[in-house]
N, CA and C atoms of all chains as a GROMACS GRO file, in nm:
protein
  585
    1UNK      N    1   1.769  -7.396   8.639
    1UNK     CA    2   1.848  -7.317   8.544
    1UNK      C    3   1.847  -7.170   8.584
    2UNK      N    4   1.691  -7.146   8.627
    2UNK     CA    5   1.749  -6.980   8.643
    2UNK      C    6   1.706  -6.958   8.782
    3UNK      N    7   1.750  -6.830   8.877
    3UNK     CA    8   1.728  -6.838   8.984
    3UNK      C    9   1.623  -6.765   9.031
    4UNK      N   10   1.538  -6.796   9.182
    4UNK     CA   11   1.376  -6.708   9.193
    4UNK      C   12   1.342  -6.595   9.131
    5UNK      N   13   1.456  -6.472   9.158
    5UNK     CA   14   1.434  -6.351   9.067
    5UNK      C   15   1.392  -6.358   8.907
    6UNK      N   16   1.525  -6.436   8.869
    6UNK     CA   17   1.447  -6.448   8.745
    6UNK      C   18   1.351  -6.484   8.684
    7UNK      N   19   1.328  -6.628   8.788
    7UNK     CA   20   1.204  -6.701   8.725
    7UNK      C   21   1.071  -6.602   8.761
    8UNK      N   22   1.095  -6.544   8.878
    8UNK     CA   23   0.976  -6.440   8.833
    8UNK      C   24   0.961  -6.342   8.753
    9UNK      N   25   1.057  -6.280   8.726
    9UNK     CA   26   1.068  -6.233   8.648
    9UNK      C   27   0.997  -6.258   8.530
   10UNK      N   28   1.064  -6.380   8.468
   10UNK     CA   29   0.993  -6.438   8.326
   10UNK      C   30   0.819  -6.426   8.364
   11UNK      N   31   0.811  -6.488   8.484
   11UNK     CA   32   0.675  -6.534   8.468
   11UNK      C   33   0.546  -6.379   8.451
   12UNK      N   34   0.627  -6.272   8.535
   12UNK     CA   35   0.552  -6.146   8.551
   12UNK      C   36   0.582  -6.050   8.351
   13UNK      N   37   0.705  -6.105   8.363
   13UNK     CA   38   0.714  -6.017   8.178
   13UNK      C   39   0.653  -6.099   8.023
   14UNK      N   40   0.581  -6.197   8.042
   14UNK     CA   41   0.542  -6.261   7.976
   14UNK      C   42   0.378  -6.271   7.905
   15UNK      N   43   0.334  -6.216   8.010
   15UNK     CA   44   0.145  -6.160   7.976
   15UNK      C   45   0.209  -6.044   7.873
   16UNK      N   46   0.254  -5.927   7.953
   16UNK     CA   47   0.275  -5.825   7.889
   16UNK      C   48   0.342  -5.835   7.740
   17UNK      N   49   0.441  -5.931   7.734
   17UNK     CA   50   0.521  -5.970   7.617
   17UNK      C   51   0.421  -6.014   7.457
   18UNK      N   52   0.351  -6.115   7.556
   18UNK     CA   53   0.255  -6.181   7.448
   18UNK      C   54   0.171  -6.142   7.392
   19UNK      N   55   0.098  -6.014   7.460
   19UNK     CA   56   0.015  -5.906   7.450
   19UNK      C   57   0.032  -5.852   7.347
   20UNK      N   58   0.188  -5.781   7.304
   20UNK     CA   59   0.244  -5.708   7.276
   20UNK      C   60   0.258  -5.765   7.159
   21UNK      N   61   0.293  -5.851   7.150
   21UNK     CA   62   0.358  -5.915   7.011
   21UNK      C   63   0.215  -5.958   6.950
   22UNK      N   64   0.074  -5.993   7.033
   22UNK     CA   65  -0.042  -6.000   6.990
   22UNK      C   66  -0.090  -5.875   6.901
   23UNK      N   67  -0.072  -5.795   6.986
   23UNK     CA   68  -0.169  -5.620   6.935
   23UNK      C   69  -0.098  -5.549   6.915
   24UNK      N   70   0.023  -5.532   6.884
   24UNK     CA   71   0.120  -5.429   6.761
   24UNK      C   72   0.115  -5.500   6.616
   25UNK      N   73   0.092  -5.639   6.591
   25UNK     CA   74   0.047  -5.652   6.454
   25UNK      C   75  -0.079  -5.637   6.396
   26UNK      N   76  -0.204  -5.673   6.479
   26UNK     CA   77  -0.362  -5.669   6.485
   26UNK      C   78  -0.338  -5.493   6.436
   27UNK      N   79  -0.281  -5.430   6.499
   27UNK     CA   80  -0.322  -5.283   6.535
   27UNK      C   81  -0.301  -5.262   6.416
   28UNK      N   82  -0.184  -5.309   6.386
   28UNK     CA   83  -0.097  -5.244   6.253
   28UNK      C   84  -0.186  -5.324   6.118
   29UNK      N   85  -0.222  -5.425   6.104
   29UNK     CA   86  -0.299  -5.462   6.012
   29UNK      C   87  -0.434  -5.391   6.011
   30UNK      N   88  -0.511  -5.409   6.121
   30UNK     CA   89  -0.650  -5.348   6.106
   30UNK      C   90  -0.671  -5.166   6.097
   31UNK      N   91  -0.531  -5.097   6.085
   31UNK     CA   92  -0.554  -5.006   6.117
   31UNK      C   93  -0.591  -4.883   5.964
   32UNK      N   94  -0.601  -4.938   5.883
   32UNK     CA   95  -0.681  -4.887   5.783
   32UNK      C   96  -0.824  -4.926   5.766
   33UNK      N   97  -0.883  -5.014   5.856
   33UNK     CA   98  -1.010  -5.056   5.811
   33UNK      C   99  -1.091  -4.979   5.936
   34UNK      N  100  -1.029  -4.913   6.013
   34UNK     CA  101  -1.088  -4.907   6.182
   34UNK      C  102  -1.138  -4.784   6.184
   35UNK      N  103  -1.222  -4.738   6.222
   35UNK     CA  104  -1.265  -4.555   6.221
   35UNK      C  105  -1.170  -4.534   6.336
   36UNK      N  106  -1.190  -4.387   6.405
   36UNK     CA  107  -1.084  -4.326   6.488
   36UNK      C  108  -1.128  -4.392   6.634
   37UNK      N  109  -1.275  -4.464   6.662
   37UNK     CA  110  -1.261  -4.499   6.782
   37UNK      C  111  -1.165  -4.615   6.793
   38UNK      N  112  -1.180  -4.703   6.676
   38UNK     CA  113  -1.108  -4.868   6.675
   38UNK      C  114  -0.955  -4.799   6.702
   39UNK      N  115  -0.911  -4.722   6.609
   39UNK     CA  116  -0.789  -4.674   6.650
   39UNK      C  117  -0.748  -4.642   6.759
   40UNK      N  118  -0.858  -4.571   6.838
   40UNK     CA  119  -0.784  -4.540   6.955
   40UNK      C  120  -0.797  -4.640   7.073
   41UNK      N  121  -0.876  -4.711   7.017
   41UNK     CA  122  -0.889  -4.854   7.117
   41UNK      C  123  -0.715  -4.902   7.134
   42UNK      N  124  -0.738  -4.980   6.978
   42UNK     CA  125  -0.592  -5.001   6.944
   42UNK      C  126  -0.442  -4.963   7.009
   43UNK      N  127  -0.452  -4.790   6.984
   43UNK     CA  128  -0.331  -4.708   7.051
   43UNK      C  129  -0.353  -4.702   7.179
   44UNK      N  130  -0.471  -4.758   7.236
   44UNK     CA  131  -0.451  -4.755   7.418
   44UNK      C  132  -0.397  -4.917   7.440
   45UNK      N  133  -0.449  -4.997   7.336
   45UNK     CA  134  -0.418  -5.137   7.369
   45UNK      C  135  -0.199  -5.150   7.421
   46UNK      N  136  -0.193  -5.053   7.287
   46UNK     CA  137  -0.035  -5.081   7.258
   46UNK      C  138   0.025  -5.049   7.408
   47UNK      N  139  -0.012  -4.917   7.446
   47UNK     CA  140   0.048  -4.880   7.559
   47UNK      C  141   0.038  -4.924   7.661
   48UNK      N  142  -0.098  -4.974   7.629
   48UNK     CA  143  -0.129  -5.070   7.792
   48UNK      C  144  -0.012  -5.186   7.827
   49UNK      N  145   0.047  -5.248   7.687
   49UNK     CA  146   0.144  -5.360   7.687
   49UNK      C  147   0.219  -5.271   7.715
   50UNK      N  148   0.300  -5.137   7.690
   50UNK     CA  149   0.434  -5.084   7.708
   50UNK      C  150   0.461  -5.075   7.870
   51UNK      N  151   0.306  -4.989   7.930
   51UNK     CA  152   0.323  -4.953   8.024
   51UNK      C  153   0.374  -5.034   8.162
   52UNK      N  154   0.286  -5.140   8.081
   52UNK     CA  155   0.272  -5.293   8.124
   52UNK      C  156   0.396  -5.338   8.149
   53UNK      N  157   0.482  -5.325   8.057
   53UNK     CA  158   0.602  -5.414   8.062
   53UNK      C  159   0.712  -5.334   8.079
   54UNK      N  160   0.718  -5.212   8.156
   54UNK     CA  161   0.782  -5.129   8.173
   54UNK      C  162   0.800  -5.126   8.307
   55UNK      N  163   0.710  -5.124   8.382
   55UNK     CA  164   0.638  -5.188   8.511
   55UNK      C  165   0.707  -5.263   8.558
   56UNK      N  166   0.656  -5.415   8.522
   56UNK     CA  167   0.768  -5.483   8.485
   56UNK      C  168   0.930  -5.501   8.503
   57UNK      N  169   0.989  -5.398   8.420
   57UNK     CA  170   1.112  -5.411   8.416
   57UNK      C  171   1.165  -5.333   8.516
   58UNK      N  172   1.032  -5.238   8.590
   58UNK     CA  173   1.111  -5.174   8.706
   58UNK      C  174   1.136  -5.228   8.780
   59UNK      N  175   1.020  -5.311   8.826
   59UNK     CA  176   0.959  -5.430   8.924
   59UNK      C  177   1.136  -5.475   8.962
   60UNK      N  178   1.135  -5.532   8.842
   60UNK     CA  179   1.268  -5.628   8.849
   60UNK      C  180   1.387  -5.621   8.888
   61UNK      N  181   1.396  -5.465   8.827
   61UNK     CA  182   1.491  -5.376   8.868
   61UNK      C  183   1.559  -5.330   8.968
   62UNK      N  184   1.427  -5.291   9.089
   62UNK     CA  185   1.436  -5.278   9.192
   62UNK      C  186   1.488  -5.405   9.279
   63UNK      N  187   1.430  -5.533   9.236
   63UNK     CA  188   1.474  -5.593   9.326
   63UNK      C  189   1.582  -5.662   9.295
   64UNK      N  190   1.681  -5.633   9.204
   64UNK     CA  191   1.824  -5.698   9.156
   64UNK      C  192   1.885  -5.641   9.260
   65UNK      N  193   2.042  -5.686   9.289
   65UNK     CA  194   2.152  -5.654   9.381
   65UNK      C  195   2.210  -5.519   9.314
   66UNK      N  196   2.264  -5.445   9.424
   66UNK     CA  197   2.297  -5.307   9.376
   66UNK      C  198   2.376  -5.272   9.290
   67UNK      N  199   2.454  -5.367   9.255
   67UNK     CA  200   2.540  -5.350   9.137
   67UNK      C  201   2.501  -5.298   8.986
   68UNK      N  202   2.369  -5.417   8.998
   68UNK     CA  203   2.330  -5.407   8.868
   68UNK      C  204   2.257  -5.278   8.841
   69UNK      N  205   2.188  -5.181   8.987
   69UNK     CA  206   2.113  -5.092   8.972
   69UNK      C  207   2.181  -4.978   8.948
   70UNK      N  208   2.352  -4.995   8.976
   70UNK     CA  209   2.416  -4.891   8.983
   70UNK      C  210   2.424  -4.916   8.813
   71UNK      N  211   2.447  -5.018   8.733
   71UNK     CA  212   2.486  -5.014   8.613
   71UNK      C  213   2.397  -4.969   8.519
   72UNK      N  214   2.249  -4.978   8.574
   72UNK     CA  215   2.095  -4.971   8.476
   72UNK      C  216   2.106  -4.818   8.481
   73UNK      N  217   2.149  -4.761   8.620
   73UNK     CA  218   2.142  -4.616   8.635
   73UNK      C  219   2.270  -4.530   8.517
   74UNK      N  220   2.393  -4.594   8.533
   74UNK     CA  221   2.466  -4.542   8.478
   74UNK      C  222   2.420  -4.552   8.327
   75UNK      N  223   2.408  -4.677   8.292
   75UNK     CA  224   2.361  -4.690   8.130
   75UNK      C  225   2.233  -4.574   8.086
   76UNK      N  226   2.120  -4.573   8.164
   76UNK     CA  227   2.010  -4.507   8.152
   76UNK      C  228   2.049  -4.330   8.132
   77UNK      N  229   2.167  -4.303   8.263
   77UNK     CA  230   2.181  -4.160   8.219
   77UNK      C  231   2.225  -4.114   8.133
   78UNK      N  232   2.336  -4.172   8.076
   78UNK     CA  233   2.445  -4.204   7.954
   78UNK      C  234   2.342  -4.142   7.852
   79UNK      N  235   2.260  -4.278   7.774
   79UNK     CA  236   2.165  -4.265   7.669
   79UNK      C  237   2.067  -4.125   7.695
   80UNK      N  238   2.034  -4.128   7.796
   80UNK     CA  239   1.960  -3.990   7.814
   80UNK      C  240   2.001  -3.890   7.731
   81UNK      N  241   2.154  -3.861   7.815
   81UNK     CA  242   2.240  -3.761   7.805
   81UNK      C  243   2.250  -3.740   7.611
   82UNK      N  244   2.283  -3.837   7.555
   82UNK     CA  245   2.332  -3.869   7.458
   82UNK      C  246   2.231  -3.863   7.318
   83UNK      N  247   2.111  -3.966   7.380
   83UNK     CA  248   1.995  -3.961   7.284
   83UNK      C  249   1.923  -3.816   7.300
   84UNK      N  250   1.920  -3.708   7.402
   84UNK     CA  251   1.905  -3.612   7.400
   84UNK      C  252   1.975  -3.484   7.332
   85UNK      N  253   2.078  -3.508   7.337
   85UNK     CA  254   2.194  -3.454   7.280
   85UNK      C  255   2.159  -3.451   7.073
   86UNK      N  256   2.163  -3.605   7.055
   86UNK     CA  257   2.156  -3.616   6.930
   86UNK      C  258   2.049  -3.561   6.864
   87UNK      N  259   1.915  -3.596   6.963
   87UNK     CA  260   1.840  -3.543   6.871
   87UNK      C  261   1.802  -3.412   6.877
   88UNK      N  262   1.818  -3.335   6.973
   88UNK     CA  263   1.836  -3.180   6.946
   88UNK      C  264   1.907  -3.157   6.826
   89UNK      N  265   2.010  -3.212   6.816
   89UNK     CA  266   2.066  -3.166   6.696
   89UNK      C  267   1.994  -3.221   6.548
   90UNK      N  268   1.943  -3.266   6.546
   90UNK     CA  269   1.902  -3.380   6.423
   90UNK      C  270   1.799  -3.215   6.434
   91UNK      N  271   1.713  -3.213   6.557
   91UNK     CA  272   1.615  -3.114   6.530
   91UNK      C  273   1.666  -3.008   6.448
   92UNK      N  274   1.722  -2.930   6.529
   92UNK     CA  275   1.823  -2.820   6.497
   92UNK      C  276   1.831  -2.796   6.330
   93UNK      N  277   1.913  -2.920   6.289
   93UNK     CA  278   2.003  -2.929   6.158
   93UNK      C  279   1.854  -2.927   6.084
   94UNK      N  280   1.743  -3.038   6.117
   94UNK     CA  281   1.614  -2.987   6.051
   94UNK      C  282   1.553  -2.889   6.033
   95UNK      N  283   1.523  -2.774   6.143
   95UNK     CA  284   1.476  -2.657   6.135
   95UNK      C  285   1.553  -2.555   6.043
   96UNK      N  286   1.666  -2.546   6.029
   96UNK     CA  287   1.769  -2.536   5.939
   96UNK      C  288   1.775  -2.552   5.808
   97UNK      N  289   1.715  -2.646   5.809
   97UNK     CA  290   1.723  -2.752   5.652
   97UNK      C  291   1.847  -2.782   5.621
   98UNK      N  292   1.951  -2.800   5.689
   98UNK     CA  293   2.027  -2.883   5.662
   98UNK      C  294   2.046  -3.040   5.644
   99UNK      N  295   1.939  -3.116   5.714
   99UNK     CA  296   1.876  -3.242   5.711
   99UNK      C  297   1.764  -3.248   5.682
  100UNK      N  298   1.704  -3.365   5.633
  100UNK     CA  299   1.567  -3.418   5.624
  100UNK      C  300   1.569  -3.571   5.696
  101UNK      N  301   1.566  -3.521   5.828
  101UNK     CA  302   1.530  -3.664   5.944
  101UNK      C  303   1.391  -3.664   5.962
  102UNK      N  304   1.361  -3.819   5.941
  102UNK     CA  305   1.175  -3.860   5.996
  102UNK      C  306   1.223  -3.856   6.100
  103UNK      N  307   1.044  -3.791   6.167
  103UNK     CA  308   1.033  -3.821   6.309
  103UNK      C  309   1.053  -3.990   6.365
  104UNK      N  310   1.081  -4.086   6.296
  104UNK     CA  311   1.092  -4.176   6.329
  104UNK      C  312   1.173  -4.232   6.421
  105UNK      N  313   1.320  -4.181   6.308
  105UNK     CA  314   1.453  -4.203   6.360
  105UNK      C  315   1.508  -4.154   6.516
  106UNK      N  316   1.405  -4.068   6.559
  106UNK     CA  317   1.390  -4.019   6.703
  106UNK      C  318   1.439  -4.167   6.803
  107UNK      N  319   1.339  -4.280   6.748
  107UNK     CA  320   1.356  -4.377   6.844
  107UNK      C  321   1.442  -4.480   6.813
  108UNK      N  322   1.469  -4.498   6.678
  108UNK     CA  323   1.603  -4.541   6.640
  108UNK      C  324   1.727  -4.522   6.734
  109UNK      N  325   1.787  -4.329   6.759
  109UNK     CA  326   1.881  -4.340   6.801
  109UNK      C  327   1.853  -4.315   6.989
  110UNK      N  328   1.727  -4.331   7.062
  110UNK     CA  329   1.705  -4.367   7.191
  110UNK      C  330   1.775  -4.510   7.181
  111UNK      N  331   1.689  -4.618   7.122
  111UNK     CA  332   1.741  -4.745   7.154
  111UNK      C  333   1.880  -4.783   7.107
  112UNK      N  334   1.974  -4.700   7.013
  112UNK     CA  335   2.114  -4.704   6.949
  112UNK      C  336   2.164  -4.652   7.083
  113UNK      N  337   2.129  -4.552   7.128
  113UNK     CA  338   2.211  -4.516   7.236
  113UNK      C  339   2.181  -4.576   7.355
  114UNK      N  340   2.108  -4.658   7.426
  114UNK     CA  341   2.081  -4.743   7.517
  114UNK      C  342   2.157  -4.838   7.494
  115UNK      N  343   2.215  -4.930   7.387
  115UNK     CA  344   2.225  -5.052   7.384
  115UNK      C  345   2.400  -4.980   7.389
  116UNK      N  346   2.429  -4.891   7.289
  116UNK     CA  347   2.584  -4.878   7.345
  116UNK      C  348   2.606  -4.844   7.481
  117UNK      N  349   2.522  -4.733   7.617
  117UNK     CA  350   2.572  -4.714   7.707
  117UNK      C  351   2.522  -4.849   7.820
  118UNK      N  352   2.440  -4.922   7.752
  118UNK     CA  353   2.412  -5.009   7.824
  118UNK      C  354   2.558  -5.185   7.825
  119UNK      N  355   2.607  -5.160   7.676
  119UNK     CA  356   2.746  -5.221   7.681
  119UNK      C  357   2.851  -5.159   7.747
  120UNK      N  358   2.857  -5.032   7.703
  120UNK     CA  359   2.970  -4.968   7.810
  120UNK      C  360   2.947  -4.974   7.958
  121UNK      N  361   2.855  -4.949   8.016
  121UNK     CA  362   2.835  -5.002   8.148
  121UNK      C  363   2.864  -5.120   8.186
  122UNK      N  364   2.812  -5.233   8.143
  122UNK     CA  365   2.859  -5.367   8.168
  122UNK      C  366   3.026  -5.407   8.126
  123UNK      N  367   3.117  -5.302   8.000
  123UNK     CA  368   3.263  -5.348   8.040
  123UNK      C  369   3.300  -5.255   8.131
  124UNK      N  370   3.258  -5.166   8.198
  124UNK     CA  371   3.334  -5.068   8.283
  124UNK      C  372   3.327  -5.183   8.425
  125UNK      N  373   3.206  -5.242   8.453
  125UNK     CA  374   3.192  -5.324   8.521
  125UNK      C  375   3.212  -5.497   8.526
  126UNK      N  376   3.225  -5.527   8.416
  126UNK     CA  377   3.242  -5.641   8.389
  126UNK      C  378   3.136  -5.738   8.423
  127UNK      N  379   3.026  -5.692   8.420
  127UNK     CA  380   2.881  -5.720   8.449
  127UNK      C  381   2.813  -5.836   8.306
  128UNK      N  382   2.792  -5.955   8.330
  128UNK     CA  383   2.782  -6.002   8.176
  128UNK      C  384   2.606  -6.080   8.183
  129UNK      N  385   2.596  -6.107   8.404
  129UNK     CA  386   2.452  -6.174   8.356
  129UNK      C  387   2.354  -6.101   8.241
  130UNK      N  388   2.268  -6.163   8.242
  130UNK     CA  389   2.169  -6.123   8.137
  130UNK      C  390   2.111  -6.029   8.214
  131UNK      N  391   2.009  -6.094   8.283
  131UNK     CA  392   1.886  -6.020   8.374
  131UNK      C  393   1.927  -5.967   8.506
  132UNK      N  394   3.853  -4.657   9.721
  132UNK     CA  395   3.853  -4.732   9.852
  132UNK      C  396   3.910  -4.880   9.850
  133UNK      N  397   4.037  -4.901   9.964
  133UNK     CA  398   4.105  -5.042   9.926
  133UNK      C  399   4.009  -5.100   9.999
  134UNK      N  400   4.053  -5.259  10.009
  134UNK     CA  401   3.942  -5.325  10.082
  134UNK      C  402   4.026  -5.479  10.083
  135UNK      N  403   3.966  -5.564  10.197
  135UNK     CA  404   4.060  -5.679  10.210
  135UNK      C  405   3.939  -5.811  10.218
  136UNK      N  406   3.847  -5.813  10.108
  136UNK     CA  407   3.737  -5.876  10.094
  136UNK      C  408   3.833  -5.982  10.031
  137UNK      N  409   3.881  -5.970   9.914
  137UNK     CA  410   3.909  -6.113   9.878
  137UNK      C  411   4.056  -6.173   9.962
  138UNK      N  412   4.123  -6.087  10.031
  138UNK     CA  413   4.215  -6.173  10.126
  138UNK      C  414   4.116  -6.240  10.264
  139UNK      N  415   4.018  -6.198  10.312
  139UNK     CA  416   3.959  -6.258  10.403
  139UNK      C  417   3.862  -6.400  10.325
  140UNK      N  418   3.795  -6.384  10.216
  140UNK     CA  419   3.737  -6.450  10.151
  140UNK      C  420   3.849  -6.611  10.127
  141UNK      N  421   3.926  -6.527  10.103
  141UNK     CA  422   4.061  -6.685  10.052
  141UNK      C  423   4.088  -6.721  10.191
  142UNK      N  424   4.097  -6.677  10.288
  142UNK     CA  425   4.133  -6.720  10.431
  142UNK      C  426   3.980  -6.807  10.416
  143UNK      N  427   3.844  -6.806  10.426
  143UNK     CA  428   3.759  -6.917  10.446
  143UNK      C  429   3.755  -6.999  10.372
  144UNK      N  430   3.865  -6.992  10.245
  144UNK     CA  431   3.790  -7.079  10.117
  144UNK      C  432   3.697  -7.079  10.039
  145UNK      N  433   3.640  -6.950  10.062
  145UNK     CA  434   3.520  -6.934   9.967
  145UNK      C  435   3.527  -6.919   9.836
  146UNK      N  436   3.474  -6.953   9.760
  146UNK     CA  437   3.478  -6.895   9.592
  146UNK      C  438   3.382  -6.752   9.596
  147UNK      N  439   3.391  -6.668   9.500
  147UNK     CA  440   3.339  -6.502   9.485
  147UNK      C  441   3.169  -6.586   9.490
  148UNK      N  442   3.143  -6.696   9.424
  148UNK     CA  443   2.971  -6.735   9.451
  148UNK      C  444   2.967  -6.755   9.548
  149UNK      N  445   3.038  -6.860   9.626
  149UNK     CA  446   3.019  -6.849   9.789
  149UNK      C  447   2.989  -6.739   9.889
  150UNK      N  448   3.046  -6.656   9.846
  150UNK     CA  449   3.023  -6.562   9.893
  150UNK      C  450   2.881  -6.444   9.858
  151UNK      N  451   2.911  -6.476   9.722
  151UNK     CA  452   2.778  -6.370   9.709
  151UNK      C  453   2.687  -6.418   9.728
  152UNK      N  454   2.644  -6.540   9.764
  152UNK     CA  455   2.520  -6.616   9.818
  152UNK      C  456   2.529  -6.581   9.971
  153UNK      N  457   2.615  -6.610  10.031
  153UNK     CA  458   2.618  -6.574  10.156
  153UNK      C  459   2.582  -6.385  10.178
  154UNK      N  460   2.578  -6.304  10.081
  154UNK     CA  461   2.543  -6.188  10.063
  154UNK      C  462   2.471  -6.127  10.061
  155UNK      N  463   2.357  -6.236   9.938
  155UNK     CA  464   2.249  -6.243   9.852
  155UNK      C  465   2.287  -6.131   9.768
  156UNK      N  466   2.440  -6.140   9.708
  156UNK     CA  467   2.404  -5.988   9.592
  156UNK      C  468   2.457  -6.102   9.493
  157UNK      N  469   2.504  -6.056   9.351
  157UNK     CA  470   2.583  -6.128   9.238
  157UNK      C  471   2.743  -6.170   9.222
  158UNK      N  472   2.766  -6.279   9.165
  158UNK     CA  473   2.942  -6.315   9.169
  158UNK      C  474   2.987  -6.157   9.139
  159UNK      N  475   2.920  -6.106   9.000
  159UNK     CA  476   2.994  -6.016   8.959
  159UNK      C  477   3.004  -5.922   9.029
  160UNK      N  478   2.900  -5.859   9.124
  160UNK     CA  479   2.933  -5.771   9.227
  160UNK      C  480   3.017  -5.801   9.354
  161UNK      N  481   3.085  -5.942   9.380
  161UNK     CA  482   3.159  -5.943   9.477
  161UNK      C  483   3.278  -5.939   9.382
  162UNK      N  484   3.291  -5.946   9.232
  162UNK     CA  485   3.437  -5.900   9.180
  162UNK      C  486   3.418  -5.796   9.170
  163UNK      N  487   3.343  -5.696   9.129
  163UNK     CA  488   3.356  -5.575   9.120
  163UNK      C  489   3.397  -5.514   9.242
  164UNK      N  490   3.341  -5.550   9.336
  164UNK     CA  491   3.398  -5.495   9.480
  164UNK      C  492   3.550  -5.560   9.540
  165UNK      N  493   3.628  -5.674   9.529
  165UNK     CA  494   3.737  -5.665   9.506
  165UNK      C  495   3.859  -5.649   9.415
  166UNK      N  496   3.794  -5.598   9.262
  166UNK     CA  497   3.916  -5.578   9.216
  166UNK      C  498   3.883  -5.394   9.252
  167UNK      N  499   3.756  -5.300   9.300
  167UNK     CA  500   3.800  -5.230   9.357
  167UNK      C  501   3.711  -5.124   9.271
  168UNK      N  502   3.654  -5.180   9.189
  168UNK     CA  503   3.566  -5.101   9.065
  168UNK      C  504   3.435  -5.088   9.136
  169UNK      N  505   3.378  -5.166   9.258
  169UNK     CA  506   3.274  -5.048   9.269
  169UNK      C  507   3.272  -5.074   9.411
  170UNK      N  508   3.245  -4.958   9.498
  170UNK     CA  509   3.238  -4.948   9.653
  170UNK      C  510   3.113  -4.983   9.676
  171UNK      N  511   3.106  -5.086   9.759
  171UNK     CA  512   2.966  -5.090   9.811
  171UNK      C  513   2.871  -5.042   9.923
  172UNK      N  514   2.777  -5.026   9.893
  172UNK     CA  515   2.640  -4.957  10.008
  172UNK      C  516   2.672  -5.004  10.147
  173UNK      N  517   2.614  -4.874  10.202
  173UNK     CA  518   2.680  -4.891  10.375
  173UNK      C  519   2.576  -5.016  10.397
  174UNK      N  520   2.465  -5.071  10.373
  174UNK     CA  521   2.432  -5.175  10.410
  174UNK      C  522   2.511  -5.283  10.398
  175UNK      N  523   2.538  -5.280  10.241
  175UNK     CA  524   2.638  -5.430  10.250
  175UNK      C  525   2.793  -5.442  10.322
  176UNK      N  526   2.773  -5.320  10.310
  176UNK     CA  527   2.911  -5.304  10.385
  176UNK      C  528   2.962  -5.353  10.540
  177UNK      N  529   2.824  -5.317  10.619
  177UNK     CA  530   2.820  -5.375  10.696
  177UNK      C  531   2.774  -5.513  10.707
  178UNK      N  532   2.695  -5.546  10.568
  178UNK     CA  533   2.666  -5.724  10.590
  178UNK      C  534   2.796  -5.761  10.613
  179UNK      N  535   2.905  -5.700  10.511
  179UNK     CA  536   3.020  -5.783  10.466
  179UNK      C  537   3.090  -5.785  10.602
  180UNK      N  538   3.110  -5.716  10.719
  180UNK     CA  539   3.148  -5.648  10.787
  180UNK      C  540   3.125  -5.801  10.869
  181UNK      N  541   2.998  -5.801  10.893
  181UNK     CA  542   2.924  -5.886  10.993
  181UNK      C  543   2.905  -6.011  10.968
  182UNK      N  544   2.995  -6.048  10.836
  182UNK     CA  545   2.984  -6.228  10.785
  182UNK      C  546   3.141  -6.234  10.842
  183UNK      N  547   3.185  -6.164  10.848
  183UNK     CA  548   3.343  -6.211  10.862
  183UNK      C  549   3.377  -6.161  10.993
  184UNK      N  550   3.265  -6.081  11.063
  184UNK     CA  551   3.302  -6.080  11.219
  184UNK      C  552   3.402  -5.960  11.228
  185UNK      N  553   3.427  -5.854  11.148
  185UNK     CA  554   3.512  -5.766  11.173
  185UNK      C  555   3.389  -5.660  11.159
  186UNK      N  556   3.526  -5.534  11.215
  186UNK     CA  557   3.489  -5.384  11.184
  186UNK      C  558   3.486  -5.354  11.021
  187UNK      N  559   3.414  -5.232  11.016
  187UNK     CA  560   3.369  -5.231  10.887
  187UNK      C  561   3.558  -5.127  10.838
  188UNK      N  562   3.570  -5.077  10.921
  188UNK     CA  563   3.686  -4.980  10.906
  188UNK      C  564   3.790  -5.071  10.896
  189UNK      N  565   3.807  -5.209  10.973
  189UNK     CA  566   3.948  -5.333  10.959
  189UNK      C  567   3.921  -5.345  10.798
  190UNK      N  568   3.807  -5.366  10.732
  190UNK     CA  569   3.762  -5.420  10.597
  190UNK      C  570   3.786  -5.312  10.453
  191UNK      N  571   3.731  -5.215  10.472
  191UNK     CA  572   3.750  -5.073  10.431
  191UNK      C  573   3.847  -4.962  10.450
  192UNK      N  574   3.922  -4.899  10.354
  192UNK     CA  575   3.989  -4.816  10.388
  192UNK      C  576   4.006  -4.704  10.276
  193UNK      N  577   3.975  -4.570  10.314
  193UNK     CA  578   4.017  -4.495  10.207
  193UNK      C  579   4.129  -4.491  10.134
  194UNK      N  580   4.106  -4.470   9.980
  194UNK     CA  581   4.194  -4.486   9.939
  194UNK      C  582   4.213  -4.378   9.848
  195UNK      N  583   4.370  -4.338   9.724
  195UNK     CA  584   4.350  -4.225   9.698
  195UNK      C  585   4.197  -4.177   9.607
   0.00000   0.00000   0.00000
C-alpha cells in the first residue's frame, strides 16, 4: 500500500508520535501535583517528542522528490511571512489596547496559516499525495 | 520554459507513473513539469535528458 519512503517514514514518526500523545497528557494531568523539578522534567519530556518529531519530518523531507520540497518550501515561507505578519499586529493592537489577545492564540494562527499556505501550495501545484 | 516531455513520453507509451518511476521523482511532479508549472533541477533535467537519449536543450527551451 505505501511505498519505502513512506513506510519509513511511518516507522521512524511513530516512537516520537506515541511519546507525544503519552506525555502531553501525563504532563498536563500531573502538573499541579509536581514541584518545579517534576515540571521541568515534564517540559523537557514534551520537547524531547517535538524535537523528536520534527527531526523526523525533516528526515523525510529531505528525502522526498523535489517537487514536493519546492512546495514544503513555498508553503513554509508563505505562513512565515504571514503568521509573522499577523501576529505583530495582534501584538501591536495589544500594546495599544486595542485588543485583548492570549498569548495563546500566537499558535493558533502559526498552524491557521500553515495549513492555508500549505493548501495553496498544493493547488498552485496540483500536488494531492499525502506524505 | 516549454518542454517536449510529454510528446516524447507518448512516443514510448509511457503513462506520467511510468515515467516517474523511471525518474524516481512523483506522478505529480512529472505533471507539473509538463503542463509547465514547475521547471525542473539541472539534475533531473539531465536524468530526463538521458532516459530519452536526447540533448537537454532538444528537451528544454526557453520560454517567455
Amino acid at each position: 500500500m505505501w511505498n519505502k519512503p513512506v513506510r519509513r517514514y511511518m516507522r521512524d514518526a511513530l516512537p516520537p508520535a506515541v511519546l507525544a500523545l503519552v506525555a502531553v497528557p501525563l504532563a498536563m494531568h500531573f502538573e499541579k501535583s509536581l514541584g518545579p523539578l517534576g515540571k521541568s522534567v515534564c517540559l523537557a519530556l514534551v520537547m524531547l517528542c517535538y524535537g523528536w518529531c520534527g527531526w523526523v519530518e525533516f528526515r523525510h523531507l529531505r528525502q522526498c522528490d523535489e517537487l514536493r520540497r519546492r512546495l514544503a518550501l513555498e508553503a513554509m515561507m508563505l505562513a512565515f511571512i504571514s503568521a509573522a505578519g499577523i501576529i505583530l499586529t495582534l501584538f501591536f493592537a495589544n500594546a495599544m489596547k486595542l485588543l485583548d489577545v492570549p498569548f495563546s492564540a500566537a499558535l493558533l494562527v502559526m498552524l491557521g496559516c500553515y495549513v492555508v499556505c500549505e493548501i495553496w501550495a498544493r493547488l498552485r501545484y496540483r500536488y494531492w499525495a499525502l506524505l | 520554459m516549454n518542454n517536449r516531455v510529454r510528446e516524447l513520453r507518448g512516443e514510448r507509451e509511457w503513462s506520467q507513473a511510468d515515467l516517474a518511476e523511471r525518474l524516481e521523482v512523483s506522478r505529480q511532479t512529472v505533471n507539473a513539469i509538463e503542463t509547465g508549472k514547475y521547471d525542473p533541477s539541472l539534475p533531473l533535467a539531465f536524468k530526463i535528458a538521458k532516459l530519452f537519449g536526447l540533448a537537454i536543450e532538444s528537451i528544454f527551451e526557453p520560454g517567455e
